[in-house]
N, C-alpha and C positions, 0 to 999 in steps of 0.2 A: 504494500500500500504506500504510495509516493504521500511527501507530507506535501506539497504543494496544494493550494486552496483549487479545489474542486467547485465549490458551492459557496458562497457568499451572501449571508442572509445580515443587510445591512441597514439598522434601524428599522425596521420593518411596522409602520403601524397601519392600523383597520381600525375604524371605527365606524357603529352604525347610526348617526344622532348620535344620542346620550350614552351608545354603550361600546365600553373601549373591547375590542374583541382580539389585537393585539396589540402592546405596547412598546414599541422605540425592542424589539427582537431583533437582535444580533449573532449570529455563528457562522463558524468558520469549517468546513471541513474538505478533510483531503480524499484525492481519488479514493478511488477502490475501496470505500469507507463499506459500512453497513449501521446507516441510523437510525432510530427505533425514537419518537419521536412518542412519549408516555405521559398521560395524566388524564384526572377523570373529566367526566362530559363537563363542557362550559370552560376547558382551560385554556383553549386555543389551537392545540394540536391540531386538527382539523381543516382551521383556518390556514394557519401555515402554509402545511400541503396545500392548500389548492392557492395560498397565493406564489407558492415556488413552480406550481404548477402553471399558472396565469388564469385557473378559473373563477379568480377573483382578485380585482386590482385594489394593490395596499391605498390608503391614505395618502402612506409617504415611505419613501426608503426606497432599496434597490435592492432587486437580486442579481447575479451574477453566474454563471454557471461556464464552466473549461474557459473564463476567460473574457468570456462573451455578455454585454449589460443585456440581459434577456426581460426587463422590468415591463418597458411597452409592448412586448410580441404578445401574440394570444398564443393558445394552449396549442394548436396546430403549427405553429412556426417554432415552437421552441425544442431543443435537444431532449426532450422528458416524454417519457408516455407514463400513465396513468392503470393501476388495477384496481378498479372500485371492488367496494365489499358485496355491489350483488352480478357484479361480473360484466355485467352491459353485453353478454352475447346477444349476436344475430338470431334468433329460433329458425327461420328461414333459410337458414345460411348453412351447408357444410361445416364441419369442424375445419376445413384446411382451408375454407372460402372465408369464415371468421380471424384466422390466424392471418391470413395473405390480405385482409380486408384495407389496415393502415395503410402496404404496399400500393396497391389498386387505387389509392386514393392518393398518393406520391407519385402516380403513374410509373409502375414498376410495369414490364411487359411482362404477358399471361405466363407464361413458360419460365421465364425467372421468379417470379410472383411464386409460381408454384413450390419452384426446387426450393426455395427459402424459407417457406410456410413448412413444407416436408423437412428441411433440417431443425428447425425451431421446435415443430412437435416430438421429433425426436431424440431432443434437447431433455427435454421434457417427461420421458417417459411412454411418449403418444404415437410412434411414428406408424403402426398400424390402425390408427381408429381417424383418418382426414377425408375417409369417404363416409362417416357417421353422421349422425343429426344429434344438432345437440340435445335434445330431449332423449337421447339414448345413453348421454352419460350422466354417470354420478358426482355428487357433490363436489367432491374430492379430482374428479376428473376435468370439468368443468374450470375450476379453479388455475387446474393445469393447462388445460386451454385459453383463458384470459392472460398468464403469463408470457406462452406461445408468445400470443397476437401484440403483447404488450414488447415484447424482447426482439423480435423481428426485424423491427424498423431501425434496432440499434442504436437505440437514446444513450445520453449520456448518462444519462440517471432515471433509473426507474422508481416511479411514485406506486406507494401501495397504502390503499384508506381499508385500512383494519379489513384484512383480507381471509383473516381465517378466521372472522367473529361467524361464521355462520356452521358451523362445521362441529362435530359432535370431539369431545377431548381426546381420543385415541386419533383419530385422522388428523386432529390440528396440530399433535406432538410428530404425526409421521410427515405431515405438511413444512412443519418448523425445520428437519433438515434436510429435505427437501429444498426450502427457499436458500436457507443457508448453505449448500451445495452448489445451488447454482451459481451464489452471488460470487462465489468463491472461483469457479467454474468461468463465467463469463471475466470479472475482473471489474464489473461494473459499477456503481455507488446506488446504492439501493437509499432511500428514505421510506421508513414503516408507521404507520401510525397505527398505535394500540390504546388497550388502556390495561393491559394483560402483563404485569410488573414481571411473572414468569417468561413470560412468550419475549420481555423486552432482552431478560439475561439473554435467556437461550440465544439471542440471531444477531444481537449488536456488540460493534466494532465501538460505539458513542452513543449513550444512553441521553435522553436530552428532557429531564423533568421540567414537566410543566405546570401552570396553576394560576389562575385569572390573567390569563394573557401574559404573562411572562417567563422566563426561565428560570426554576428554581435553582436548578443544578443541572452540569455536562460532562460526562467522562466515562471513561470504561466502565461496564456493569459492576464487575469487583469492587474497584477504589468507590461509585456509586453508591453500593449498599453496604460496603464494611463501613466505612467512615464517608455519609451524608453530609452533604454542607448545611442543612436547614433540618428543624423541627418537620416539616411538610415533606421533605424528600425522606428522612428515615423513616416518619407513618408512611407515605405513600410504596415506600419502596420495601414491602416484606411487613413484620410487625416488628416491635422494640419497644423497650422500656424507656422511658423517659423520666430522668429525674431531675425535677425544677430547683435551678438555683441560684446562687447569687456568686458572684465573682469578689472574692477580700484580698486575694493579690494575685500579683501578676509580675514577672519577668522574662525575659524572651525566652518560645518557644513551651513555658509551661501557665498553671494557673491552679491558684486553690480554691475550689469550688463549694461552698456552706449548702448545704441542703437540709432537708427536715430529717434524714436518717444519717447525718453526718458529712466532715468535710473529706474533699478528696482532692488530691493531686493528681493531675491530667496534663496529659501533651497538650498545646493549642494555643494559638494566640488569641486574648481578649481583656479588656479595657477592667482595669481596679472598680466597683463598684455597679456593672452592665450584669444583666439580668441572664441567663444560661442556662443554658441545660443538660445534663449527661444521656449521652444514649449508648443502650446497651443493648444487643441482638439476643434473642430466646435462646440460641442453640451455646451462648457462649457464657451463661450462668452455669454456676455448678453447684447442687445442690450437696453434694459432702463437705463444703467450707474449707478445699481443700485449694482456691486461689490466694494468691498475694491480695487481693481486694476485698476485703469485707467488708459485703452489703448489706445485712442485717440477716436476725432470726425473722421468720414468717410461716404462717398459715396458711396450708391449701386451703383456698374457697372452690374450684372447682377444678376440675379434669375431664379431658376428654378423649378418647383413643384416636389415633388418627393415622392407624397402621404401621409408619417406623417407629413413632413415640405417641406419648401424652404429651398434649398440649396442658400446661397449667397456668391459672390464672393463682397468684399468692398474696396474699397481703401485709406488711411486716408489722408487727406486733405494736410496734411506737411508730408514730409520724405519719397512717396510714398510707403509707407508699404504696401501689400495686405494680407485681412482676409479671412478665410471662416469660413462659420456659420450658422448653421440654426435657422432658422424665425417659429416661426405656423402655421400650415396649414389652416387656418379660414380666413387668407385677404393675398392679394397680394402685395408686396412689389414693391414699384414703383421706376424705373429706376432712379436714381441722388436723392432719397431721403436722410436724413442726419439721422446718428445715432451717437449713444454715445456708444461706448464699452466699458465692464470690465469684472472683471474675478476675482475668488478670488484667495488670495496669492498660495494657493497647486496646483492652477490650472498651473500654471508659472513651467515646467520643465527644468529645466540646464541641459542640454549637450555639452561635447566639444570635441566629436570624431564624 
């Protein structure tokens, strides 16, 4: 993957009247990326896409794509195709007349039209079903044919609006590397819109949270959900505990954190007296009290099985704090039993946005 800017999303606002739909959105990414563009309905993700797409012109800002100011083109002049989440096939149309359809409409001649439409479905997994009707294929199949048609014309960047929201969880996991084979495969820069925090790990190269039209946080899925920049990206990204607190000093690179279950020293830059919070991931408590971090004694309130573990909800004895956490799957955690939490020091993330 070249770092050079692929995609330039430069100040980018939309507004409709009264309602800011994106706000002065800025990013930067490089070829052969895979961005996965995550947050729930109302955050903007949406919008985005279709204004990187040109199916809706920003306010103000500019996009940019290989180079090229693509801001005034409409969606047919620009280097991008489009895979909607309910696919926009032809019914009328052959699978290979569907696929070759962009073609046809960029005046490709019949017989090239053809052989490109036949290497694309065969891209694909399809290269025997382009004399089929699409009412003959499956869900699953179909999906693979929107890609086809979408990859054919050889954009620079393929747009995908939540492509596998419609698809039952066993197909959408065999779908997921699937995409990410291909993107791999072509060499392309994919942008994904979800709101499937799972689906975002699994496929992205640059995780790009979102939330009231702005950018929460952007970065590998890993560094993303181990250590969140904001209160909103570690809820939105997985579950975590959060423990509200107050900042009594500070010197570079660390911070001591006062909470209601005690103080803690944490890696992090932040301001002597600004308001904070620690965030700690479920899988990274330890209920035998056996980390460097003691988080307090506490109370199961509930459990739930959830096949590799128990998910538990705890609540610590003093300062009502509540953890989540999971247990092993081999015995059952019983209702008001008493545990000892810890954690080790890295596990402890500062944020104070």
């Amino acid at each position: 993957m070249s770092d050079r800017p692929h995609l330039v999303v430069d100040r980018i606002r939309k507004a409709y009247r009264d309602v800011v739909a994106l706000a002065d959105v800025s990013l930067s990414v490089g070829a052969g990326s895979y961005v996965v563009l995550l947050g729930p309905s109302g955050s903007g993700k949406t919008t985005l896409l279709s204004v990187i797409g040109g199916f809706t012109v920003p306010t103000s800002g500019r996009i940019e794509i290989a180079g090229q100011d693509v801001t005034a083109l409409d969606p047919a002049a620009r280097p991008t195709t489009t895979v909607f989440q309910d696919y926009a096939l032809f019914p009328h149309m052959s699978v290979a007349n569907n696929v070759g359809f962009g073609l046809r409409v960029r005046g490709v001649p019949g017989a090239e039209r053809l052989k490109r439409a036949e290497a694309a479905l065969e891209m694909v997994g399809l290269g025997a079903f382009g004399s089929r009707g699409i009412h003959e294929m499956s869900g699953g199949q179909r999906q693979r044919v929107a890609l086809a048609r979408a990859l054919v014309v050889e954009p620079e960047i393929l747009l995908l609006d939540e492509p596998l929201g419609a698809l039952d969880l066993n197909l959408r996991r065999q779908m997921q590397d699937e995409l990410l084979a291909l993107q791999k495969r072509t060499g392309r820069s994919f942008v994904h819109v979800t709101h499937d925090q799972e689906e975002a790990m699994a496929l992205a190269t640059l995780v790009v949270v979102m939330n009231k039209g702005r950018i929460e946080d952007a970065g590998p899925p890993s560094r993303v959900y181990a250590r969140p920049a904001t209160r909103f990206t570690a809820a939105f990204m997985g579950e975590s505990t959060q423990i509200e607190g107050k900042v009594v000093a500070s010197q570079a690179g660390a911070a001591e954190v006062e909470t209601a279950i005690g103080r803690f020293s944490v890696a992090g830059e932040a301001a002597a007296g600004s308001a904070a919070a620690l965030i700690v991931r479920p899988e990274n408590i330890r209920a035998d009290g056996s980390g460097a971090v003691f988080l307090g004694a506490v109370r199961i309130r509930e459990a739930v099985f959830q096949g590799a573990h128990f998910r538990v909800i705890a609540e610590a004895e003093t300062g009502g704090q509540t953890f989540v956490l999971r247990l092993p799957p081999d015995a059952a955690p019983a209702e008001g039993a008493a545990l000892m939490l810890s954690c080790r020091p890295s596990d402890l993330v500062l944020v104070t946005a």
